[in-house]
C-alpha positions in Angstrom: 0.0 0.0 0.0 1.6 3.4 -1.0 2.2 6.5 1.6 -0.5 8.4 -0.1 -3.3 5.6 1.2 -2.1 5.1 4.2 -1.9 8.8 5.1 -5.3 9.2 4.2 -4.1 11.8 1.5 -4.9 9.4 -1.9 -5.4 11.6 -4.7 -9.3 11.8 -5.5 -9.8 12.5 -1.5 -11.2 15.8 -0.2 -7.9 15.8 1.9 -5.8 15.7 -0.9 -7.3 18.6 -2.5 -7.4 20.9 0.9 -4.0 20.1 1.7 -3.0 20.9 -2.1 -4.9 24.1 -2.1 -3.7 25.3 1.9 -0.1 24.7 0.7 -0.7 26.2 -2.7 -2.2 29.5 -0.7 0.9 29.5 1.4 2.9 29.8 -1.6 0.7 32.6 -3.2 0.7 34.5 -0.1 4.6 34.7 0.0 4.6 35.0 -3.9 2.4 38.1 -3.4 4.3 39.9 -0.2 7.5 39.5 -2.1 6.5 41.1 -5.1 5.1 43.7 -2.7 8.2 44.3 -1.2 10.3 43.8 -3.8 8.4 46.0 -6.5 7.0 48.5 -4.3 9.2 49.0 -0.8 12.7 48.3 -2.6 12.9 48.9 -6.2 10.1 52.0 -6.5 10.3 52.8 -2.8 6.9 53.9 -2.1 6.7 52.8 1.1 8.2 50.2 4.1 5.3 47.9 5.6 5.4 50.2 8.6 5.7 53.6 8.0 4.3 55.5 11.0 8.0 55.8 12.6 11.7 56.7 11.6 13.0 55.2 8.5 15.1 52.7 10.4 12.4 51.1 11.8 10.3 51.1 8.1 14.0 48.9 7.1 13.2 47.0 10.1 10.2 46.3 9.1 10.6 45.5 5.6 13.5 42.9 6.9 10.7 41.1 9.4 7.7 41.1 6.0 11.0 39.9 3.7 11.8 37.4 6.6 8.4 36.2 7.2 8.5 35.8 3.3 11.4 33.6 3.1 10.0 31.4 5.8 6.7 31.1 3.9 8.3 30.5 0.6 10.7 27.9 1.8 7.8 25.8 3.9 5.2 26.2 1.0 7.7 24.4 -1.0 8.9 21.8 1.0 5.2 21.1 2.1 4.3 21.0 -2.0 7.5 18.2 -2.5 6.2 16.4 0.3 2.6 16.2 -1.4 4.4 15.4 -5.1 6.5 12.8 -3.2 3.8 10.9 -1.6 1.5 11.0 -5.0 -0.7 13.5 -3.1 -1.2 16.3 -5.1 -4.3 17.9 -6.4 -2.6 20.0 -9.1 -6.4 21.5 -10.2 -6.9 22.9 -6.3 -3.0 23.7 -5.8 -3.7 26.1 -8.9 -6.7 27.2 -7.5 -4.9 27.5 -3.9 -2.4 29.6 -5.4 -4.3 32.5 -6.9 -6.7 32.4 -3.2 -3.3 33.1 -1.4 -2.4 35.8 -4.3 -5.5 37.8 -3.9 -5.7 37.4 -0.3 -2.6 38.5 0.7 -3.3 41.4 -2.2 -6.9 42.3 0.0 -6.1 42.0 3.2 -2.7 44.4 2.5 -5.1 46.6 0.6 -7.7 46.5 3.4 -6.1 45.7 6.4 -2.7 47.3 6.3 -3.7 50.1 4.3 -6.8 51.3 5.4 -8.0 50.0 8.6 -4.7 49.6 10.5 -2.8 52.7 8.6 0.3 51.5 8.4 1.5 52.6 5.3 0.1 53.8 1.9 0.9 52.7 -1.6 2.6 55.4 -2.3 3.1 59.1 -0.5 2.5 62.5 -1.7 -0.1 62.0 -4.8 -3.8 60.8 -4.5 -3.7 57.6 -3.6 -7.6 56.7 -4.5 -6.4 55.3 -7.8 -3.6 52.9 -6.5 -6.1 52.0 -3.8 -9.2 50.9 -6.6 -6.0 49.5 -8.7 -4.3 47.3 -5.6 -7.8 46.5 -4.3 -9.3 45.6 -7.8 -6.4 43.5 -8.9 -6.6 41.5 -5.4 -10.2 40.8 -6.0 -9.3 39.4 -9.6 -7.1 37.4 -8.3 -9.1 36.2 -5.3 -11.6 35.7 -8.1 -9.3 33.3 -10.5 -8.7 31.6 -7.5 -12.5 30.9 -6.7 -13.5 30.0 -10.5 -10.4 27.7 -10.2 -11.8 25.8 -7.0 -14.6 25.2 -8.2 -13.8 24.0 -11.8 -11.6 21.5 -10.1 -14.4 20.6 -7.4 -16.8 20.2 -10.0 -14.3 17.9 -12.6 -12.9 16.0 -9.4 -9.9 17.9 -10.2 -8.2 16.2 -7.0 -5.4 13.9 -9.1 -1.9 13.5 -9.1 0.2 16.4 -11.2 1.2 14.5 -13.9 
């Protein structure tokens, strides 16, 4: 009997495709804060993720979101070998899992860290209303992707093996 039976995690089972979809998200989210960071803190430099202090402590910040990044990036993957390694994954709801941790992290940055908690803006000095529909918008499209995905692969039993 293989790994993948035993562990309850056969591809086919509703396991299978959470797990491929959680660890897929994982991935998306770190995906997403990296681009963030790299795109908007480092190479444009808009902002830091905090800016409501000295700039030392924006660089400090942007080193703990880049760390936290890492970390996510690393143990997204390793979690996605294990699921290829064991027969595991549901390559329809990792797709699917992806885009969901894409626009999340995109939303909740947009929402949360922008808006409700204040911590910084997308960018300084300018009217920020159309970067805020912009960020917001593309989050939602691809929190949307994401959702069409999922249920496409619910719907086709998208939970086998990547081929």
């Amino acid at each position: 009997m293989s790994d993948s039976v035993r562990s309850g995690t056969a591809p086919g089972t509703g396991s299978a495709s959470r797990r491929s979809m959680a660890v897929s998200a994982l991935i998306g989210a770190a995906v997403m804060a990296s681009v963030d960071e790299i795109v908007f803190h480092q190479i444009l430099g808009w902002h830091h993720f905090y800016d409501r202090s000295t700039s030392g402590v924006g660089l400090l910040s942007d080193g703990l979101l880049h760390t936290a990044e890492l970390l996510g990036l690393v143990a997204g993957f390793f979690l996605y070998a294990d699921l290829r390694r064991r027969g595991a994954l549901a390559s329809a709801h990792a797709w699917s899992g992806f885009f969901l941790g894409l626009g999340t992290f995109q939303l909740f940055d947009g929402i949360v860290d922008h808006k409700l908690l204040r911590l910084h803006q997308i960018r300084y000095g300018v009217d920020v209303t159309p970067y805020d529909w912009a960020w917001n918008i593309a989050g939602l499209v691809l929190l949307l992707i994401g959702v069409i995905l999922a249920l496409r692969a619910t719907r086709r039993g998208g939970a086998g093996p990547q081929s």
